[in-house]
Every structure is written in C-alpha cells, then in structure tokens.
N, C-alpha and C positions, 0 to 999 in steps of 0.2 A: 420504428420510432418510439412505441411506448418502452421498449426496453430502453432504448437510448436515455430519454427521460425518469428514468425509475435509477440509474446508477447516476446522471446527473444528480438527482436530486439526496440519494445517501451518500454519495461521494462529495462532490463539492457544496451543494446547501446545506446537507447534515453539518460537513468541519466547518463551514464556514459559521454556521449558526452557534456550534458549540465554543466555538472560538470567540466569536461576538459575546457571549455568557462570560464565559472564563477570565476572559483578560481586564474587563474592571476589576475582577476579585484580587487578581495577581498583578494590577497596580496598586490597589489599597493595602497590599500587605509588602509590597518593595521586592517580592520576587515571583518565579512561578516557571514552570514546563510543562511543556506542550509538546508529546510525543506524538504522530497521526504516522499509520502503518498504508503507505503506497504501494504500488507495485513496480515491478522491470518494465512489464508491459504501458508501452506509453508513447513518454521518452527516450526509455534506452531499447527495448526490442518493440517491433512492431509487427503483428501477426496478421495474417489475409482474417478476417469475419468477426476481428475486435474490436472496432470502433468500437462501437459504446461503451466496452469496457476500458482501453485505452486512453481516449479522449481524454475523463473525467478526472485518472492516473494521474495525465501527464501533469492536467490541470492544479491537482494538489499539489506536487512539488514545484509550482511558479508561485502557487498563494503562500507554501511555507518558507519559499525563501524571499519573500515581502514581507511577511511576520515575522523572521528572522530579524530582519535588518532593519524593521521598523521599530522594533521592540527589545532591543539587545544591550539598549542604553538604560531601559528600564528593569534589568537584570532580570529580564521573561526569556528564557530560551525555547528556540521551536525547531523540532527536528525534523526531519521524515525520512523511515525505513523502506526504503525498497525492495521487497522482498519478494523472490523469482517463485518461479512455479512451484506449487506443494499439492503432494499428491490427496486430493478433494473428492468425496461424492460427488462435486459437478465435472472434476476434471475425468475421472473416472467413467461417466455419462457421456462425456464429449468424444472420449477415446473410443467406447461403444456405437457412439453415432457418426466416427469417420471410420470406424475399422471394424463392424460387426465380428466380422469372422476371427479377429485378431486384435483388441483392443490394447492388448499389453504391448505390440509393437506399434501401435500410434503415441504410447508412455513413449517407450524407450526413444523413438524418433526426437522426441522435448527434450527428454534427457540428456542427446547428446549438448547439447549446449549448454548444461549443466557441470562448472568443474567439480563436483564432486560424484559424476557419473548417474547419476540419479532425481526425483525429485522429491523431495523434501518432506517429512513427516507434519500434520499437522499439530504434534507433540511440541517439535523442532523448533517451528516457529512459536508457537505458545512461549516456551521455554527462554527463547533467545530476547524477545521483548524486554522482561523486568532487568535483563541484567544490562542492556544497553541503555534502559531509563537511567540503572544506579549510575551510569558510567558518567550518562551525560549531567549527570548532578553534579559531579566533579568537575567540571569545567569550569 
C-alpha cells in the first residue's frame, strides 16, 4: 500500500498540484502548455504486479483530457505522452528479480510488444520530449 501511495501522490498530486500553480499564470498572460509525460502502462497495456504504478498513469491521462477541454478556450494547451517501456535501472532490477539466471530474456519477453523490436533508450525519450513540446506550440 505505501508504494501505492508514494506514486499516487508524484503522479496524480504532484501534476495535479503543479497544474493548480501553473494555470493562473497561463490565464494572466492569454496562453500557456502544459506537457506531463504518462505512461502505455495504465490505460492502454495492463501488466499482473503494476497497479500502483498503472493506476495513478491511467489516472493522468482522464485529469489531461479535462484540462484539455476545460481550458482550450483559454488558449492553455495540455497534452499527455504516453511513453512505453524504456530500458531503466529499475527495469533492469525487475528483469533480474523475475529472471535471475537470464535477465536479458525477461527484456526481450517486453520487447516483443514493442514495434520497434526493443525497448527504449533513456537518451530516446529525453530527446523526443522538447521536440513534441515545439510541435505542440504549433497547434
């Protein structure tokens, strides 16, 4: 349960709270965006021993798309990235604690459900953020 509670509270209190912050400032000035990076895991895939992390996922993309739509008249855009498995020191940890003997094929098990065969550098995602923020400036 404390874990439950510990990604509740970075996950949905953290955005919620910075969001609460943010968007007077980005009423007083007539625009404003608000990128928040989710996960697959949630809503769209759902794994045996992830609730806690799932839940709080799913839960960001229902709050961004009521901020979307609450706020789109006030020219504040809000998005949310759903970004799939990226190969992690905890992912890495995880793969060692189902697969001692063979942690690189509990990877590769993830990956197949990955369409680009593998998962994900955390270069990759760093990298792919700022330019999806430019994009969504354009909108």
């Amino acid at each position: 349960m404390r874990c439950a509670n510990l990604h509740i509270d970075i996950n949905i209190k953290g955005t919620w709270n910075c969001c609460q912050v943010a968007i007077p400032y980005m009423l007083k000035q007539g625009d404003g965006s608000i990128v928040v990076a989710s996960s697959v895991t949630g809503n769209i895939v759902a794994d045996a021993g992830e609730v806690a992390c799932a839940m709080p996922k799913a839960a960001l993309v229902g709050l961004i798309k009521c901020l979307a739509v609450e706020y789109v008249s006030c020219c504040i855009r809000v998005n949310c990235t759903q970004l799939g498995y990226t190969r992690t020191p905890m992912v890495e940890k995880m793969a060692r604690e189902f697969n001692p003997d063979d942690p690189e094929s509990a990877i590769d098990s993830i990956a197949v459900g990955v369409p680009m065969g593998r998962l994900a550098k955390p270069t990759e995602r760093v990298s792919s953020l700022p330019s999806w923020a430019v994009m969504s400036l354009a909108i």
